[in-house]
C-alpha positions as CSV (number, residue, x, y, z in Angstrom):
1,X,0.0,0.0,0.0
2,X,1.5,3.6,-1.0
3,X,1.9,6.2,1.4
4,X,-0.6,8.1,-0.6
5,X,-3.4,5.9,0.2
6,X,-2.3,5.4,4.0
7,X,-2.3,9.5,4.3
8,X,-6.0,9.4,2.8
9,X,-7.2,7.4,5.6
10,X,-7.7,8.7,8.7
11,X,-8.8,6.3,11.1
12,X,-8.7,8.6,14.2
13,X,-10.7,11.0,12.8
14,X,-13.6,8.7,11.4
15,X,-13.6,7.5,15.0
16,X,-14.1,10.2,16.4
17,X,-15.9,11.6,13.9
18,X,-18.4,8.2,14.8
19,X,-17.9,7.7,18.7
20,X,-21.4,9.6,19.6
21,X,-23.6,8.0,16.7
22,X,-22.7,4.6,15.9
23,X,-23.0,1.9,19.1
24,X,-19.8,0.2,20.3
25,X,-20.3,-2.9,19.5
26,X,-18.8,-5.6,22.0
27,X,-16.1,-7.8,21.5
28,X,-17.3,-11.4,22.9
29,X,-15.4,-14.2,24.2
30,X,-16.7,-17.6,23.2
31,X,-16.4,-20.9,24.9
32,X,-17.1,-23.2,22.7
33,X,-15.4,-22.3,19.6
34,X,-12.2,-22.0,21.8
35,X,-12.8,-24.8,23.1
36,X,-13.8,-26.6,19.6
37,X,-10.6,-25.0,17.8
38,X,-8.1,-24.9,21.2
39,X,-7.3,-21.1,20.7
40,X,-8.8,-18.4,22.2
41,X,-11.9,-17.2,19.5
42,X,-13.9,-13.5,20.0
43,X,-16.8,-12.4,18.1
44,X,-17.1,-8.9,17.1
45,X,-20.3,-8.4,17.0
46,X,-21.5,-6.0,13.9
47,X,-25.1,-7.4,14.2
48,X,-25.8,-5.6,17.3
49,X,-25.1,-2.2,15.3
50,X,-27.5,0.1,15.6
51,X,-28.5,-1.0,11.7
52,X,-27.5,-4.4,12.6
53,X,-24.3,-4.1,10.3
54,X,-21.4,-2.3,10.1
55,X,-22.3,-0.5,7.1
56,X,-23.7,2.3,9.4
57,X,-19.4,3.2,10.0
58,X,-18.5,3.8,6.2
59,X,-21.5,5.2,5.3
60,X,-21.9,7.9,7.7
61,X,-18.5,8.8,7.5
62,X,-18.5,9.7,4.2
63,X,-22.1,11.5,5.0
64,X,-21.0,14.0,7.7
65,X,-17.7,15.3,5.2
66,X,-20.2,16.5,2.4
67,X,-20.4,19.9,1.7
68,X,-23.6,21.9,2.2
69,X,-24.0,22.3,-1.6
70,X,-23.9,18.4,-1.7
71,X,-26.5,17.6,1.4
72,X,-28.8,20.1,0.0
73,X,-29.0,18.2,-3.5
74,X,-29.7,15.1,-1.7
75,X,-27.6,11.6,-2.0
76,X,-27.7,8.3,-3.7
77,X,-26.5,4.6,-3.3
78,X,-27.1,1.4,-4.3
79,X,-26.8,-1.5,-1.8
80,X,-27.9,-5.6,-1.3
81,X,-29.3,-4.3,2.0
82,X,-26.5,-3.3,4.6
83,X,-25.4,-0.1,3.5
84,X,-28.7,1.2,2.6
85,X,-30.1,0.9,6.1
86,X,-26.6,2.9,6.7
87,X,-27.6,5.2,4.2
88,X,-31.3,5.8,5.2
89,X,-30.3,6.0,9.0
90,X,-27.6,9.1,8.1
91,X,-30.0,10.6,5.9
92,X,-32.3,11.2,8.4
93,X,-29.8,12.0,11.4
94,X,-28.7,14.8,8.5
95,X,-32.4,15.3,7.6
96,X,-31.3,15.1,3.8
97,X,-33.0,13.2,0.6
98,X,-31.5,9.7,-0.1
99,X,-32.7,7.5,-2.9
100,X,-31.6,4.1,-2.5
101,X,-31.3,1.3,-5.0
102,X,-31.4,-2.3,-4.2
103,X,-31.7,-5.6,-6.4
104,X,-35.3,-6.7,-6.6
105,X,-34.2,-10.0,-5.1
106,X,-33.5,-7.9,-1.7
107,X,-35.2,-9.5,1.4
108,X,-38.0,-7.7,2.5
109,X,-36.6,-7.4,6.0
110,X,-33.9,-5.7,4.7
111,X,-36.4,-3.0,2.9
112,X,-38.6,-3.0,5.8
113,X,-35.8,-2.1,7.6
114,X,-34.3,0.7,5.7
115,X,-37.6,2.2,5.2
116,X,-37.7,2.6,8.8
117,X,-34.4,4.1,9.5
118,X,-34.9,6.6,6.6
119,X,-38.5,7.3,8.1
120,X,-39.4,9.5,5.3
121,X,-35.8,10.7,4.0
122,X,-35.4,8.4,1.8
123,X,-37.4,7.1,-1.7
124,X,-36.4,3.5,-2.4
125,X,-36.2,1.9,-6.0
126,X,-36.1,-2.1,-6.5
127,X,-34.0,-2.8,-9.9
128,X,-32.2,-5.8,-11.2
129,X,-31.6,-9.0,-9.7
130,X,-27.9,-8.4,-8.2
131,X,-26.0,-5.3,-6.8
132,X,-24.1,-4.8,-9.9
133,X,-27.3,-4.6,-12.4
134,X,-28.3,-1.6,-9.3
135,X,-25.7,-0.1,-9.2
136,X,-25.7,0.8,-13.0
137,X,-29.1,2.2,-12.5
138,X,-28.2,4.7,-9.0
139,X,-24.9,6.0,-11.1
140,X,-26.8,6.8,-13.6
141,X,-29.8,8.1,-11.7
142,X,-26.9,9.9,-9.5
143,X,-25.7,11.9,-12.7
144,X,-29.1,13.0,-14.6
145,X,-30.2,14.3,-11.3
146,X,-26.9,16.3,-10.0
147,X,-26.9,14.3,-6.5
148,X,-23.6,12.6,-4.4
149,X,-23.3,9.0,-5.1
150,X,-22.6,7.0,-1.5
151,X,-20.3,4.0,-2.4
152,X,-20.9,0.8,-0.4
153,X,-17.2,0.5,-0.1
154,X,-14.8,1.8,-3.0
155,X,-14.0,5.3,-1.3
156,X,-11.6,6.2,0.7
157,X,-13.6,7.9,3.2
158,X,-16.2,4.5,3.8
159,X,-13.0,2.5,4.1
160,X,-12.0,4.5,7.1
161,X,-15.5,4.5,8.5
162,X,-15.6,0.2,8.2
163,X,-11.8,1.1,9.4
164,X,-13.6,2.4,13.2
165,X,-14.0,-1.7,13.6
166,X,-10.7,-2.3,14.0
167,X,-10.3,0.2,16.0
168,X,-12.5,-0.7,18.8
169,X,-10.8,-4.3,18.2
170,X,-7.9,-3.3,19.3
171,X,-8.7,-1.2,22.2
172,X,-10.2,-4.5,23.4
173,X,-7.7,-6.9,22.5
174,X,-4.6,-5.2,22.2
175,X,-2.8,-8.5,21.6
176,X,-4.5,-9.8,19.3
177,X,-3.0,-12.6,16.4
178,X,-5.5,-13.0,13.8
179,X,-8.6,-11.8,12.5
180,X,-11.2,-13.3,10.5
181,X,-13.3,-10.7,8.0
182,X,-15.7,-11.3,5.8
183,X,-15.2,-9.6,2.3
184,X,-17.7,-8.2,-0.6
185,X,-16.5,-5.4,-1.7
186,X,-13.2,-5.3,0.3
187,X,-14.4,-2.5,2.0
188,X,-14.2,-4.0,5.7
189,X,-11.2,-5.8,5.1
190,X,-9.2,-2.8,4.1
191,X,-10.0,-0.3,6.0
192,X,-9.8,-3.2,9.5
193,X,-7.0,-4.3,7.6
194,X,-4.9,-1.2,7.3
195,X,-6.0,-0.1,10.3
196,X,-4.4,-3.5,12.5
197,X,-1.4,-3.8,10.3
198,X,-0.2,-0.4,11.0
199,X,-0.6,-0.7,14.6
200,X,1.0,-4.4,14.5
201,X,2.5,-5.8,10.9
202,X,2.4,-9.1,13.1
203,X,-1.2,-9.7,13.2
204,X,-2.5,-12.5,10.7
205,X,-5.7,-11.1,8.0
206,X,-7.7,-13.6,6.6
207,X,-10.4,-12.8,4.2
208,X,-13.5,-14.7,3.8
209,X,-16.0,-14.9,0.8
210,X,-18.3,-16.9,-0.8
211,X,-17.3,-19.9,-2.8
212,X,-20.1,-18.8,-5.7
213,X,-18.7,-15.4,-5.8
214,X,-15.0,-15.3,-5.3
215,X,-14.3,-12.1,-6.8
216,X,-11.3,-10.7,-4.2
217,X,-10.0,-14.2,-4.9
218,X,-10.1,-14.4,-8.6
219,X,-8.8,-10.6,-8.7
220,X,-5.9,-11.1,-6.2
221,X,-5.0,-13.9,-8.2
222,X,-5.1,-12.4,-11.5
223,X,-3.3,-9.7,-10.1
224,X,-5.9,-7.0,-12.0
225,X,-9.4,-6.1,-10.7
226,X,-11.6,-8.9,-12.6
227,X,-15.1,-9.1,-13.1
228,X,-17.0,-12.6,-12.5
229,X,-19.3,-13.5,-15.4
230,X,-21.4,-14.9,-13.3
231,X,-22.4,-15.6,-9.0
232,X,-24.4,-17.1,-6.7
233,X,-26.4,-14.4,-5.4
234,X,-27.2,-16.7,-2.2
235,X,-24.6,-14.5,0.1
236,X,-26.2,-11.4,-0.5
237,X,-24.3,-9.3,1.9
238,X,-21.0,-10.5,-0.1
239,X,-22.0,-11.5,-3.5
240,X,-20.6,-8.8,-5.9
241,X,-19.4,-9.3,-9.7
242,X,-16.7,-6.5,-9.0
243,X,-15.1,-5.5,-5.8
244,X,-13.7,-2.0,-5.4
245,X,-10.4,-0.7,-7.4
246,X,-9.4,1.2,-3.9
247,X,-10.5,-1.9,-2.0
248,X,-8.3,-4.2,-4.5
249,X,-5.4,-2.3,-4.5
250,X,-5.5,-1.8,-0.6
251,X,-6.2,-5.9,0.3
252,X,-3.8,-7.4,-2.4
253,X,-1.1,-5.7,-0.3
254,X,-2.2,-6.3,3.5
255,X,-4.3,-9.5,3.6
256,X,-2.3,-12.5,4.5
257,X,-4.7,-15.2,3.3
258,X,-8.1,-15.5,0.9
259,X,-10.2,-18.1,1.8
260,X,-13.7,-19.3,0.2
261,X,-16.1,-21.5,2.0
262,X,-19.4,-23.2,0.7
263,X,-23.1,-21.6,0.4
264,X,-24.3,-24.8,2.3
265,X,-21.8,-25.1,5.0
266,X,-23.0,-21.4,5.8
267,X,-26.0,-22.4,6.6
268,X,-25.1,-24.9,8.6
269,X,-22.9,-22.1,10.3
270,X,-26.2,-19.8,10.5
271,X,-28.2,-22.6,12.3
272,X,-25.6,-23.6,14.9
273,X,-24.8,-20.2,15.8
274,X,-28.7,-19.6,16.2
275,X,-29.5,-22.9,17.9
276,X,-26.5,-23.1,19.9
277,X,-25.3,-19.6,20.7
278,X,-28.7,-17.8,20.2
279,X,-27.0,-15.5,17.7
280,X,-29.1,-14.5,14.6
281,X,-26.7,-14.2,11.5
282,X,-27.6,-12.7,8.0
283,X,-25.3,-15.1,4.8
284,X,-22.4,-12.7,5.2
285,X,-22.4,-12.2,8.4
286,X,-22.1,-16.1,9.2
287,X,-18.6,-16.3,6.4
288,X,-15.9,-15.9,9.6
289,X,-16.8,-18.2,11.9
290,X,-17.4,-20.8,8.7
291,X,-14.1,-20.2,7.7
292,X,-12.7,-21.6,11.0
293,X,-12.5,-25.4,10.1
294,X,-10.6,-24.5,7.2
295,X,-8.0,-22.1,9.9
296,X,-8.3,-25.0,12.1
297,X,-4.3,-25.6,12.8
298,X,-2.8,-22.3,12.4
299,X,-5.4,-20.1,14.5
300,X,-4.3,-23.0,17.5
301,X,-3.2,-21.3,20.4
302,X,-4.0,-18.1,19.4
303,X,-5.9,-15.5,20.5
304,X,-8.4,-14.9,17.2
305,X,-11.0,-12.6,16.2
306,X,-14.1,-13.4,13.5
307,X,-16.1,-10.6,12.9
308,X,-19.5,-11.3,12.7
309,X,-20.6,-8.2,10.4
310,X,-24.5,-8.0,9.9
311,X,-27.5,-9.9,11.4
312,X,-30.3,-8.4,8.9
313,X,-31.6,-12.0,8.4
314,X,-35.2,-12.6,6.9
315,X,-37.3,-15.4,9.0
316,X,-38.9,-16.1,5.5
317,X,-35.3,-17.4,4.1
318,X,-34.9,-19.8,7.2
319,X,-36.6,-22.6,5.3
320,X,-34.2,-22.3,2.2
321,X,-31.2,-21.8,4.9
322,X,-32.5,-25.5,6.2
323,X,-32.6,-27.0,2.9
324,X,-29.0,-25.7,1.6
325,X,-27.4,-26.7,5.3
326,X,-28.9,-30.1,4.5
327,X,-27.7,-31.0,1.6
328,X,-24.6,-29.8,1.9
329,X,-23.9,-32.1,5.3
330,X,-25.4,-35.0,2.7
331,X,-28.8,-35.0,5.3
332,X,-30.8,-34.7,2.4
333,X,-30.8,-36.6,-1.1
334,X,-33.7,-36.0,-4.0
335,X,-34.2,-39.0,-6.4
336,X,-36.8,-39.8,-9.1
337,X,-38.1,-43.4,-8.3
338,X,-39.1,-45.5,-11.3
339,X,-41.3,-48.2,-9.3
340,X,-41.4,-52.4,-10.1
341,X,-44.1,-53.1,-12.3
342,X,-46.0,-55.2,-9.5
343,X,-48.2,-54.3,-6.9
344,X,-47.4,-53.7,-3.2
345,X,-44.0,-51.9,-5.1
346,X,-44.8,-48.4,-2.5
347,X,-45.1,-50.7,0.5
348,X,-42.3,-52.1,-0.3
349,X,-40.2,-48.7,-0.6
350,X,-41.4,-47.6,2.7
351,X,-40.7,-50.8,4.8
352,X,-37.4,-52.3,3.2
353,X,-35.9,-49.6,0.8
354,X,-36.5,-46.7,4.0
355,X,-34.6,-47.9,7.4
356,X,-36.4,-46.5,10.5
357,X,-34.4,-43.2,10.4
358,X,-34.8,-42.4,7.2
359,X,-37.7,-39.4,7.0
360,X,-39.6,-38.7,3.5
361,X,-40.0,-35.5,2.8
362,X,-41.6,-35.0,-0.6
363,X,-43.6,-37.7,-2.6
364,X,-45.0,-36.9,-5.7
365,X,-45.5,-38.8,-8.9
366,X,-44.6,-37.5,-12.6
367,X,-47.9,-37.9,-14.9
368,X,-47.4,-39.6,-18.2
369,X,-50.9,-39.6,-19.2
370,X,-54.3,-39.4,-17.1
371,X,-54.5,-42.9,-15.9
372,X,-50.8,-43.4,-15.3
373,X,-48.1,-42.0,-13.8
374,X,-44.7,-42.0,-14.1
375,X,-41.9,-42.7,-11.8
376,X,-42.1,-40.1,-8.6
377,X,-39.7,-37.3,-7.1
378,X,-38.6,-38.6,-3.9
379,X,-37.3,-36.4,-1.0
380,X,-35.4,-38.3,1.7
381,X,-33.9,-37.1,5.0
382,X,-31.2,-39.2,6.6
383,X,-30.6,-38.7,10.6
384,X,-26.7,-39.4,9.8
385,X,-24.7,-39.1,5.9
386,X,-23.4,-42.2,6.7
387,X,-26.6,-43.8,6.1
388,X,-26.9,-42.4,2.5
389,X,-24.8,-45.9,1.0
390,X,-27.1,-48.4,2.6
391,X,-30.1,-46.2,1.5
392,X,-28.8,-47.0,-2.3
393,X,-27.8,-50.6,-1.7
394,X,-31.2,-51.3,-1.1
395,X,-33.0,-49.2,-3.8
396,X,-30.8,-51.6,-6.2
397,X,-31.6,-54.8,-3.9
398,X,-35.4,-54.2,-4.6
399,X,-34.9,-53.1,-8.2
400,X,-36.2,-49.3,-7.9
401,X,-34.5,-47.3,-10.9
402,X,-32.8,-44.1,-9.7
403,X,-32.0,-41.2,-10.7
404,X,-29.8,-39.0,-8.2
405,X,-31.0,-35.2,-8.4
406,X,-28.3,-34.0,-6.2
407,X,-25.5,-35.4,-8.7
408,X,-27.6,-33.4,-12.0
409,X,-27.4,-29.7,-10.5
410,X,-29.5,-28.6,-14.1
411,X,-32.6,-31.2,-13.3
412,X,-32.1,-30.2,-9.6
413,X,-32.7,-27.3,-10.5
414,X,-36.0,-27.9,-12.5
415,X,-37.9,-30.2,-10.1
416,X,-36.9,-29.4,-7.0
């Protein structure tokens, strides 16, 4: 990183530029993931923000150094969710105009939310079906109508608001070894980043993202800013085409290590931290503490922070969250059945094929023609993975034709 782009950020002056309206979030020791990975683990805890996300830092930061001129014309952003409620809420604290832009896709908790926190300030307009395809749409609004465009995270002056978080890290942990940060559009990560590594070049950064949309990955790696073709939009907090040119330049030099985990092992993340720790997590906000299996052996005897960065999460998506967590711990297998020719063929599926764990979910047969059917879409649940062999074994012992759905991502897809 140049000494340019260190002078431009000014993390003591976006703290205390923040200290009296965003809430210091707390810095939580946690037994059982110490415990689990023998090192000593705290969450920072981003989802008790006042928005529920440390978007509120960058976002207001950059707010409060506008000119009149630019308040008076009113501002503009695009955002999955987070930084919108960021926006809305400094709109209204500055009693300003905001329009926001978010994908259509957008949870409605998300818009709920931001609606509330902008409480009149703010206009709201659904586009597109990922951040990118919005943000075309807010530049372009930004420019016919003459207003200030509110990156989510490539400026200078957001970086060093997300920065405040590693600011109040270290105040609590002064000896901190490694931190884990989840990563979108980079904008956490390097402002955090730069912030820890010029108070202590020893401490370990670890970036986390999505395995469907790897794009700090792919770009560090290409060693040029690079656009992904195409994402899973599943991680919404963190699934961007593009991250930032700033945020590029910035984490290629300070991050020590780029990881990506799985969209299903995140919901399993999500659930355990809900059932086990009573901690409700949005997709991004769940990446850290997934990464940890893959950390395993060198966060060992360390002391280790994973920043747990939003908690927006919609009760409507906990269904799907259950479904993905499933399959990916192999709990859950889709087939289509072709039944024997012969009668007592279903009875015979649910008392030998089945084994008295094994839990059918979704039983429905494919129509050929009016009077007959055709071989039926079978949903099982197994109570351990293990089981999943023994379930085929005897599909094949009893002569059922299968057809594994979770092997065929396209006819997944389709039918389930």
């Amino acid at each position: 990183m140049t000494t340019e782009t260190q002078t431009l950020l000014d993390f003591d002056a976006a703290y205390a530029r923040l200290k009296d309206v965003v809430k210091r979030t707390p810095l939580i020791y946690n037994a059982s993931l110490s415990a689990k990975y023998e090192c000593d683990i705290y969450l920072k805890r981003e989802d008790l923000q006042i928005v529920r996300s440390y978007k509120l830092r960058g976002a207001y930061n950059l707010v409060d150094q506008l000119s009149e001129e630019q308040l008076a014309k009113g501002v503009v952003c695009a955002s999955a969710g987070n930084h919108a409620q960021g926006v809305a809420f400094s709109c209204k604290k500055k009693n300003i105009k905001g329009v926001i832009f978010m994908p259509e896709i957008t949870p409605k908790q998300k818009v709920k939310q931001t609606e509330m926190f902008g409480n009149g300030n703010v206009e709201l307009m659904l586009t597109g079906d990922t951040f990118d395809d919005c943000l075309r749409e807010a530049l372009a609004y930004t420019a016919e109508h003459g207003m200030t465009f509110i990156p989510p995270f490539d400026d200078y002056r957001t970086i060093e608001g997300q920065g405040t978080v590693g600011v109040e890290i270290l105040q609590d942990l002064p000896d901190l070894d490694v931190i884990i940060m989840p990563i979108g559009g980079g904008g956490l990560a390097a402002g955090t980043g730069t912030y820890l590594k010029q108070q202590n070049p020893d401490i370990k950064l670890i970036g986390v993202e999505p395995q469907g949309a790897p794009s700090m990955l792919t770009s560090i790696t290409n060693g040029e800013n690079t656009a992904l073709t195409e994402i899973d939009r599943f991680v919404d907090g963190a699934a961007v085409k593009r991250v930032g040119d700033k945020t590029f330049a910035i984490c290629k030099e300070i991050l020590d290590e780029m990881l990506t985990v799985p969209e299903g092992k995140v919901c399993t993340t999500i659930l355990k931290l809900y059932n086990e720790e009573a901690i409700v997590v949005e997709p991004a906000g769940a990446l850290s503490v997934t990464a940890l299996d893959a950390c395993r052996e060198q966060i060992k005897g360390k002391k280790v922070v994973c920043i747990i960065s939003g908690g927006n999460n919609d009760i409507d998506r906990m269904a799907e969250i259950k479904e993905k967590s499933l399959l990916y711990e192999g709990l859950k297998h889709y087939f289509i059945v072709t039944f024997p020719q012969r009668p007592g063929a279903l009875k015979l599926f649910v008392n030998s094929v089945l084994s008295k764990t094994d839990d059918i979910t979704r039983f429905e047969f494919i129509k050929k023609t009016e009077r007959e059917s055709g071989p039926a879409l079978v949903g099982i649940e197994l109570k351990s993975a293990d089981d999943y062999a023994g379930l085929l074994e005897r599909m094949q012992e009893h002569r059922f034709g299968v057809k594994i759905l979770n092997e065929d991502p396209t006819l997944f897809g389709y039918l389930v």
